[in-house]
N, C-alpha and C positions, 0 to 999 in steps of 0.2 A: 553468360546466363542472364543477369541483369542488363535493360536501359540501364545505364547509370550513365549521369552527367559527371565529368572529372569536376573533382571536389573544388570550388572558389577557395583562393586564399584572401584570408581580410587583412585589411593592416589591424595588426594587435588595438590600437587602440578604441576598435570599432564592435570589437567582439567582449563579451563581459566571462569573468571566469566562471566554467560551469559549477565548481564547487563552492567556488563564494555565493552565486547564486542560488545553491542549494539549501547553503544553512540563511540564506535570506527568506526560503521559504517555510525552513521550521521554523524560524523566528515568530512568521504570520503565524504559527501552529500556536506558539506558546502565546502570543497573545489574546488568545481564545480565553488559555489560563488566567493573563491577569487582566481578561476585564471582566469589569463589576457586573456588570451587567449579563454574564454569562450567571446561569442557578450553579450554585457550590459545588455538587457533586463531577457536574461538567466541566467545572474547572479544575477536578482533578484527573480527568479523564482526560482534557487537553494537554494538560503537564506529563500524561502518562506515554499519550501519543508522542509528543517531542521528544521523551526520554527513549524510546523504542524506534523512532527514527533515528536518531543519533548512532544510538548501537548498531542499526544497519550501514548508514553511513561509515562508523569506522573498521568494520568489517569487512566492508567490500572497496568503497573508492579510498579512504584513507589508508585500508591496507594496500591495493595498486598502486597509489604515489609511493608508498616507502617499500615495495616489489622494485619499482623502475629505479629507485635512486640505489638500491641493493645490484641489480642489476648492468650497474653502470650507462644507463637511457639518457641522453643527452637531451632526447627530442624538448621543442617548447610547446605548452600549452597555447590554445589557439589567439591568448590573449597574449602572449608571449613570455609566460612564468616558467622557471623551473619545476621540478618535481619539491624540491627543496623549500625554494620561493611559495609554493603553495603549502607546503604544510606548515608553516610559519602564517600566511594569513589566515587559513583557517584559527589555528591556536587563537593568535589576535582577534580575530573577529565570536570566537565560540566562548572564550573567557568571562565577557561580560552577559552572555546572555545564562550562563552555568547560575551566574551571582543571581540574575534575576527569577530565575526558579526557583532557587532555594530561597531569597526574600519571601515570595511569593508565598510557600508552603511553610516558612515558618513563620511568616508575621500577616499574615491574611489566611490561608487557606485553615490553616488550623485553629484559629481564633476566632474566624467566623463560625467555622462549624459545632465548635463548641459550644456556641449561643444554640444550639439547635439538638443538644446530649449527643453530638457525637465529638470522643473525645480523643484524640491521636496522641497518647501523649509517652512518655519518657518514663522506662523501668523507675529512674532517681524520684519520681514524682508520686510513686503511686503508696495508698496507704497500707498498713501493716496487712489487712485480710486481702489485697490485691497479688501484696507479694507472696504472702502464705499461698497461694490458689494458682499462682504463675510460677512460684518455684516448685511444688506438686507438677504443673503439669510440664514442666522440665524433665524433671529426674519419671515418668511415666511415657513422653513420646517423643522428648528431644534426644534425652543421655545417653540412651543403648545405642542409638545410630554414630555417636559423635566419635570421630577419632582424631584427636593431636597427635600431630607431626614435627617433632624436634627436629631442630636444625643445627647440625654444630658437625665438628669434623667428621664423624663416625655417619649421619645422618645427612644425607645430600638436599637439595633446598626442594619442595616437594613440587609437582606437577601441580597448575594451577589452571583449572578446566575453565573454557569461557563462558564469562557474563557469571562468575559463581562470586557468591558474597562468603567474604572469609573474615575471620578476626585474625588480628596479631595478637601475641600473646607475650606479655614479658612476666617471667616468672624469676623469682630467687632464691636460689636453693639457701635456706637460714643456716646449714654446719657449713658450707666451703664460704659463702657471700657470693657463690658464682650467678650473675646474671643469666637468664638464658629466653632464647627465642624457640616460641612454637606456633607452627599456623594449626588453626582447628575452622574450618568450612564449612558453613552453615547449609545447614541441609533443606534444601528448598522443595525438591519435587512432589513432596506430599504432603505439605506442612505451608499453611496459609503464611504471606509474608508478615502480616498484623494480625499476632496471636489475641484473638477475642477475652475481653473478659468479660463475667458472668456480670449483668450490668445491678444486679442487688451489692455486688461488692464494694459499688463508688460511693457509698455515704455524701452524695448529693441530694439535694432535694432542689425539681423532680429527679425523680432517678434517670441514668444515663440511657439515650437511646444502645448506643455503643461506645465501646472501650477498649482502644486496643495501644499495643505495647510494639512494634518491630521488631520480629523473629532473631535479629542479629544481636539486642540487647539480653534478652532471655538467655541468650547463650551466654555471652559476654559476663555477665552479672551471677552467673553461677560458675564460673573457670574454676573454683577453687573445688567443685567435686572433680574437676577432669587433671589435677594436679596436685593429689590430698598430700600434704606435706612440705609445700612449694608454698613462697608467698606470691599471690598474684601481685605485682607492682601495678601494670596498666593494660589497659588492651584498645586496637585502634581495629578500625575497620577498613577494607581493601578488596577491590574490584579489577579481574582484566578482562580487557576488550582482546578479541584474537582475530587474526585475521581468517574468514571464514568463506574468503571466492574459492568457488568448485569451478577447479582449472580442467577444462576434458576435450582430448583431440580427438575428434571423432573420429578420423582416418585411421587412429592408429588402434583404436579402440573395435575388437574383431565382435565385441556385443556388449551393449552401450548400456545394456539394465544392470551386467557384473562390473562395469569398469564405473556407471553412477555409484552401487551400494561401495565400491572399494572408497573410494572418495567419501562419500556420508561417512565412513568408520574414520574414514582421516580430518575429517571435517570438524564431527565431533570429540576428538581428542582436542584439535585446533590447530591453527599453523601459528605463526610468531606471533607474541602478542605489540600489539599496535596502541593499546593507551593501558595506564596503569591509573585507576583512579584510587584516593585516599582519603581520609579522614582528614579535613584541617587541620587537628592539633598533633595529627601524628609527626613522634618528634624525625629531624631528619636522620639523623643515626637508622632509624626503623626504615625511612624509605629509601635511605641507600642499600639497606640491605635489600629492599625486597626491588631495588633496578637493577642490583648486580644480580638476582635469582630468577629474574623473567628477562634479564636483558635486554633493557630499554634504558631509552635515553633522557635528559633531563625533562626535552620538550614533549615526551610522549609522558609523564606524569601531572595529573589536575587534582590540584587541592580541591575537596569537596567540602565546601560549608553545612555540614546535613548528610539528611540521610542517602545512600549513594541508591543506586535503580529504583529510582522514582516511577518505573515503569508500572512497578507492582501498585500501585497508586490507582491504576485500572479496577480491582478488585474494589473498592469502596463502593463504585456503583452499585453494587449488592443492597447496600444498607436501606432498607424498608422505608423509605422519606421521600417518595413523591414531589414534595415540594420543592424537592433540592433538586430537580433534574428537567432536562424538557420533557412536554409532554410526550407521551407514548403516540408514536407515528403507526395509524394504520392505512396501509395502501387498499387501492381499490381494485377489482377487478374492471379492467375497460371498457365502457359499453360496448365496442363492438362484439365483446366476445361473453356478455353477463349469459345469453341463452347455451354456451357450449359446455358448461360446467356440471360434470359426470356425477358430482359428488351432490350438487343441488337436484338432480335427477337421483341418486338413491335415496336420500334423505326427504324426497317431496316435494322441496324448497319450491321445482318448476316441474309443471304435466311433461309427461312425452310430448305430446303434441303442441308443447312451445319449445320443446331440446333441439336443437341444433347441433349439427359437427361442425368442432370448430373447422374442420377442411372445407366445409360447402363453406363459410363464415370467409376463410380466407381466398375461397374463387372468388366472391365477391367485389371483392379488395385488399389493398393494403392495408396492415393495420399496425399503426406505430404503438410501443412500449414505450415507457420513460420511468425507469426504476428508480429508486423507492416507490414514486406517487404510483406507477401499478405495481401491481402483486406480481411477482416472480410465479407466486406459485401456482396463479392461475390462469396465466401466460404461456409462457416459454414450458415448463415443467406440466401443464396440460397436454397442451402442444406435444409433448413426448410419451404421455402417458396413452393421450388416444391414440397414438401414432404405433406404440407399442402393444397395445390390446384387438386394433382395427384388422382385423381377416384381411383388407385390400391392402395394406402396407406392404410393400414387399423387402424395402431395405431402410436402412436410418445409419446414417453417417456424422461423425461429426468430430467438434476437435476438443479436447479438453485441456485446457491451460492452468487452472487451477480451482477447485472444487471441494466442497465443506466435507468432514469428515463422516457425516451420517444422509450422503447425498442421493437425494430423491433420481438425481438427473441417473447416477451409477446402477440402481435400484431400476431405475426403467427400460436400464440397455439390458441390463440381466435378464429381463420377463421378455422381453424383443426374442430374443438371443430363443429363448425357451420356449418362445413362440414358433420357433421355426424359421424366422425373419433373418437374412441377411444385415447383419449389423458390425460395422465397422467404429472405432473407436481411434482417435490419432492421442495418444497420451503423452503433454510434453515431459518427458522425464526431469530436463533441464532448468525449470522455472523454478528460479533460485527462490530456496528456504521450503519452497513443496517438493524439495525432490523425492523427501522418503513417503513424504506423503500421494504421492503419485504413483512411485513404484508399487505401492501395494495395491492401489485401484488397478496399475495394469495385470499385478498378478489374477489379481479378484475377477477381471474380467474375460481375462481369455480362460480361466479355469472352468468360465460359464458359458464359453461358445461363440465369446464374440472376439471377431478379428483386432486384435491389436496392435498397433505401430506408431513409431517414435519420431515420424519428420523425416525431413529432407536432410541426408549429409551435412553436416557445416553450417544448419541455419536452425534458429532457434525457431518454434510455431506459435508465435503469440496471438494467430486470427480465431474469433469468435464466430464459429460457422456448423451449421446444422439443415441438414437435408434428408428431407425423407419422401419416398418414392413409392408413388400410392396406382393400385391399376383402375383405371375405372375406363366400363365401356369400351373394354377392347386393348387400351390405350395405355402407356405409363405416362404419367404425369408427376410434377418434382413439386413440394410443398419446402419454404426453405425460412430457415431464420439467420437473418445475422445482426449482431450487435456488436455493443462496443466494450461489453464487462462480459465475467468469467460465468461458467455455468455454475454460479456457486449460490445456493438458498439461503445462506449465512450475508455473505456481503453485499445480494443485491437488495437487501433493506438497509445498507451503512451505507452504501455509494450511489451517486447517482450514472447513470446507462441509459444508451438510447438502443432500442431492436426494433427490428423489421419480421412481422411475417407477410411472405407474400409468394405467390403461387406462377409472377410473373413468368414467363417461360425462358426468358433472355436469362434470368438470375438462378434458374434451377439448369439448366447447360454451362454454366460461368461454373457453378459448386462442382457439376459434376468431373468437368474435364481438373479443378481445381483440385480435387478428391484424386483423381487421377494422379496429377503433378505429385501430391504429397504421399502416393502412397507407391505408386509405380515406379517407371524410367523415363514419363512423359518429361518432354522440356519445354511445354507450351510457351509461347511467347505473345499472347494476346488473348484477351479477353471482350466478352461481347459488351460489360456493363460495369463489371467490378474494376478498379485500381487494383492491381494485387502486384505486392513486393516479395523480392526484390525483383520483379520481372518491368512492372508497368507504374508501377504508381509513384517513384520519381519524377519518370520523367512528366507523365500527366499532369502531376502538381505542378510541376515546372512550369509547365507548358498554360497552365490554369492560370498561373500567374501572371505569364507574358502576355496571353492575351487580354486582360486585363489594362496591362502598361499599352498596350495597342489603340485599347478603346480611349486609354485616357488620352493618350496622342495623339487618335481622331476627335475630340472633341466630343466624346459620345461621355464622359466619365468614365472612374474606375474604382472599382468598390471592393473589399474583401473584408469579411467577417471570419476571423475564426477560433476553436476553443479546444484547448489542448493540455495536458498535462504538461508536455517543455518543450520549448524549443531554444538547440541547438546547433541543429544544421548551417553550416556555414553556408552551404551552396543555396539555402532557401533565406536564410539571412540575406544574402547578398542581393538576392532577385526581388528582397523584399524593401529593402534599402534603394535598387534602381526604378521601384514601384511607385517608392514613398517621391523618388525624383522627380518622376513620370506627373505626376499629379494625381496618382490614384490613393483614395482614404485607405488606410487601412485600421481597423479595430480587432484585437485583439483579448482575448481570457485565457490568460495562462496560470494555469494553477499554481504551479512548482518552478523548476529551473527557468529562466531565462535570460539568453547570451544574446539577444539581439541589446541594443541600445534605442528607446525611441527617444523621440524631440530632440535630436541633436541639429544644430543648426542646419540647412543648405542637404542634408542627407536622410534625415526619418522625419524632418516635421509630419511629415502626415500620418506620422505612425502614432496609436495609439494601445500599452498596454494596461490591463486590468488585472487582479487575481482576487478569485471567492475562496474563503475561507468559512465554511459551516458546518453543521452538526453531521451533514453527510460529507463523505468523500467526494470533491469533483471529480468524476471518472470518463464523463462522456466525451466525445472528440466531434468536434464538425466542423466544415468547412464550407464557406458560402462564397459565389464567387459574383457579382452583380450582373458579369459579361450583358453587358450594354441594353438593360432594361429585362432581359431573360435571363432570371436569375437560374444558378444551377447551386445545387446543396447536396454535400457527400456526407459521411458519418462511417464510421471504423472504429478499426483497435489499434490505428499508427498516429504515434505521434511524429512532430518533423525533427526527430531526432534522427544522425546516422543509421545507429541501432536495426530503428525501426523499418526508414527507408533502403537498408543496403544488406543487413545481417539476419533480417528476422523476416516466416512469410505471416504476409498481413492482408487483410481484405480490407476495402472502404471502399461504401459502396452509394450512387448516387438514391435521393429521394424523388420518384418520382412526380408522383400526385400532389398534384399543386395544393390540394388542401392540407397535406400533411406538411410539406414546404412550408408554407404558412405557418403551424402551427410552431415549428422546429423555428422561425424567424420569429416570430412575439418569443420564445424559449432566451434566442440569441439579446434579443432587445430586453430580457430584465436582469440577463447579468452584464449587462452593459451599463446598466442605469440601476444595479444593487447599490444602495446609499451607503453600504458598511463594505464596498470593495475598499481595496488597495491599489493605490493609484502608483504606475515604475516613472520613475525619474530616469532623466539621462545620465544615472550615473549608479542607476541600477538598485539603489532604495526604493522601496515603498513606504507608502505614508499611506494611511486608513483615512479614507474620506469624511469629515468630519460636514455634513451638511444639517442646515436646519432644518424643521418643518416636520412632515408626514416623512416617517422611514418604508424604506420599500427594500425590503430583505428577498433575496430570488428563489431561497429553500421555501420561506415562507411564505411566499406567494404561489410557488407551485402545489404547496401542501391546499394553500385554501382555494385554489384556481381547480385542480384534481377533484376537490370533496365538494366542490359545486359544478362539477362537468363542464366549467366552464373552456376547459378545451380540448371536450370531446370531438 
């Protein structure tokens, strides 16, 4: 089915491990947290994110290492680790960075922000009308939910659901002297994690912006209603991590929406638990028992200095204080598309007779996206809306990978659909952590009339692609978008994304037969304009590459820019390493993972990596290849991971219009030259660029380049 070039093998020392490279990248995360220079609330917001990365991380790749060593998998990692060997350097490597969060959040984050009446503090800390007001609302919306769970012979050691914060509980019965243990699980699903208090209660002056207490103490600090008669001795706090990959054969699976929900139900019970976190001072006595009750081992338990799911630390942005946060980002609608906007034609805003559709808009030309800096919603989500309402539409196809919960995009197939319109929907059920959230938009949508379907056998649909096919004059013609992030109105103002619409005729024949492949028995093997995986876009990169190392052979140079969430392909490693021989530059922005090595002597000199770390997500992918004075530049949803290239179908698709090239190369050249990147050493550190002078940040420059059209 696939080009596929057989896989390079490196010699280990050439290749960097993907999971150390991983937590190299939330490192960059948490650094967001401790620097100063980040507004307070943001830096709880970056502590929040590392903390929520983590818990994916051990849920998915640190539960697959301890699958395979379960397993009995001998295979080595591409650096040449065991399964074993690697969970040991992770431990090593993630230890000291645990210590630096917690520094972080108790000796900076909540001391600053205390200068400022927001006050995080400690049940032990608070004064007598705080506790009267906090024990009220205990025994009012915590108590009746609460249930202790004895553990002793009669009472088996209880089921402990993941990512659930629990207390231990050591109690003493006063007539036997008998010690005993109870876990009681703090109830989170509708209960804030930092229970607010009424801020007249802090006897500060001024009085407190906010005041909040940790839902796990509140509990904690009242045990003795949940055991009247018992003396409480101590109570420690505990947390597990489970393993949470949805393992699913397609082949054997006769319908792939009953055999996902059976999985969701096993998912969230959980599979083995993979880390056991705990309180510091919990003595060990307590955390032996609670390794022998979830069954883990010594290296899968982490002493926590602090409070344990820092993740919930996300909720603070909430707090009314502007000052503590960046400013509010608002995108623009693009000029080329300011006259096609339905809603400034009912409201007045523009006459009829300056409205435009945006379909005449996009025969014109191409018209590049670049989310945040534009509006999703007056883009992409127009684009569907006039596509959906338009009499000449006749179909609208597209793929949905993951999508916000109250989503316009789902909202617009629906009216399509009731329109009359031939509307097909590709819903990945598979894209882990949205699966149940998927399943419902696919229920939701074929209930409304529109065609629904799940992918290709065997292969995940991570491509970002939408087509709609309009009659005009006799004729059908194909209006097409493709980008590099999800149809989601939630995240494309967190991340940044590159989209295309464009009316080309080569790129609405690529969608269509492409539409085909994924929904039919086509087994196309070529395309007029797209790279599309796992069919062509292997070996094309490959090939993008080589000739590259060609030009640089002829004396012509050899240039490659490109920008990616990871890379780990060996086979593109390797060709980028006989590049870096060749004498071709190459520059690189890699966000996240990366197992290439540069500036190693005689082998990558010419290689150059970077990573941006900012208030949005890097999301967008591109690829620039110089081929010898005519340059050519692609943009997708693959990164050069196996994954991407080998397992999943993916579109990346070339930029034609040289003026949009352009615009996308000045894009490539500021986070090339961002003063606050992260510069890879050959040994797979990063170091934050610490230069003098004028800073040139590439978020914020594209914010103020956008709000002055300067690269309209």
């Amino acid at each position: 089915m696939a080009e596929s070039t057989a896989e390079t093998q490196l010699a280990p020392e050439l290749y960097l491990n993907r999971e150390l490279s991983w937590l190299e990248f939330n490192y960059r995360v948490l650094a967001q947290a401790l620097d100063e220079h980040t507004p307070l609330l943001e830096q709880a917001k970056f502590s929040a994110i590392f903390s929520n990365n983590l818990d994916e991380f051990f849920m998915v790749r640190v539960a697959s290492l301890k699958s395979q060593i379960d397993a009995g998998v001998s295979s080595l990692s591409d650096d040449g680790l065991t399964a074993q060997q690697q969970l040991q350097a992770i431990r090593s490597k993630l230890r000291p960075l645990l210590e630096m969060q917690q520094q972080h959040y108790r000796h900076s984050l909540k001391s600053h922000l205390s200068d400022y009446g927001v006050h995080l503090t400690d049940y032990a800390n608070l004064n007598g009308p705080q506790r009267d007001w906090l024990n009220a609302y205990f025994q009012s919306a915590i108590f009746p939910v609460l249930t202790p769970l004895a553990v002793d012979p009669s009472h088996p050691f209880p089921f402990i659901s993941n990512l659930s914060l629990n207390v231990a509980a050591l109690v003493r019965d006063p007539d036997t002297g008998q010690q005993e243990f109870a876990r009681v699980k703090v109830p989170q699903k509708n209960l804030p994690r930092f229970v607010q208090i009424p801020p007249h209660l802090s006897g500060k002056q001024p009085e407190a912006v906010y005041t909040a207490v940790p839902l796990e103490q509140v509990v904690a600090f009242n045990l003795g209603l949940l055991f009247p008669g018992m003396h409480v001795e101590g109570h420690y706090f505990f947390r597990v991590t489970r393993d949470a990959d949805l393992e699913l054969r397609d082949l054997e699976a006769d319908d792939l929406m009953e055999a996902l929900e059976e999985g969701l139900r096993k998912r969230r019970r959980g599979g083995e638990v993979v880390r056991l976190e705990v309180a510091d001072e919990m003595p060990e006595a307590v955390v032996q028992l609670l390794m022998e009750g979830t069954a883990v081992e010594a290296e899968d338990v982490y002493r926590i200095n602090g409070p344990l799911g820092l993740d919930d630390l996300m909720s603070l942005l909430a707090i009314p204080l502007p000052q503590l946060k960046e400013k509010p980002h608002k995108g623009r609608t693009t000029p080329a598309l300011a006259r096609t906007q339905k809603s400034q034609l009912e409201d007045g805003s523009i006459k009829a007779e300056e409205f435009e559709s945006i379909f005449s808009v996009i025969r014109r030309g191409d018209v590049l996206l670049h989310h945040p800096y534009d509006l999703f919603s007056t883009s992409v989500e127009e684009f569907l809306n006039q596509a959906a309402d338009d009499p000449s539409v006749l179909a609208i196809k597209m793929t949905l990978y993951r999508t916000s919960k109250d989503s316009a995009v789902v909202a617009a197939l629906i009216r399509a659909a009731e329109n009359g319109k031939q509307v097909m929907a590709l819903v990945e059920l598979k894209a882990r952590f949205d699966e149940d959230n998927n399943i419902q938009w696919a229920k939701q949508l074929e209930a409304s009339g529109v065609h629904v379907v799940y992918g290709v056998l065997g292969l995940k649909t991570h491509t970002k692609i939408l087509l709609v096919v309009r009659k005009e004059k006799e004729r059908l013609n194909s209006y097409v978008h493709i980008g590099t992030g999800n149809y989601n109105s939630k995240t494309s103002s967190l991340y940044t994304d590159i989209g295309l619409l464009t009316a080309r005729p080569e790129f609405g024949a690529d969608l269509v037969e492409l539409f085909n492949y994924l929904t039919g028995f086509s087994k196309q093997q070529s395309f007029r304009r797209l790279l599309v995986a796992p069919v062509t876009l292997r070996s094309r990169m490959e090939g993008l590459i080589r000739r590259e190392i060609e030009h640089a052979q002829a004396g012509r140079g050899g240039h490659i820019r490109a920008k990616m969430n990871s890379l780990v392909d060996p086979s593109i490693i390797a060709l980028l390493y006989e590049a870096s021989q060749a004498g071709v530059m190459i520059e690189l922005v890699v966000r996240g993972m990366c197992s290439l090595r540069p500036q190693l002597e005689g082998i990558s000199d010419n290689i150059q990596v970077v990573s941006v770390i900012g208030r949005f997500l890097e999301h967008s992918r591109l690829f620039w290849f110089g081929n010898g004075g005519e340059p050519e530049l692609f943009f997708g949803s693959a990164d050069w991971m196996p994954r991407n290239l080998d397992r999943r179908v993916e579109a990346v698709a070339p930029v034609e219009d040289p003026k949009l090239r352009h615009q996308l190369e000045q894009v490539i050249d500021l986070y090339l030259n961002d003063t606050s990147a992260w510069h890879m050493d050959n040994q797979g550190k990063f170091s934050q660029r610490q230069l003098e002078g004028e800073q040139h940040l590439v978020q914020r420059e594209m914010m103020r380049r956008w709000r002055g059209g300067l690269m309209a």
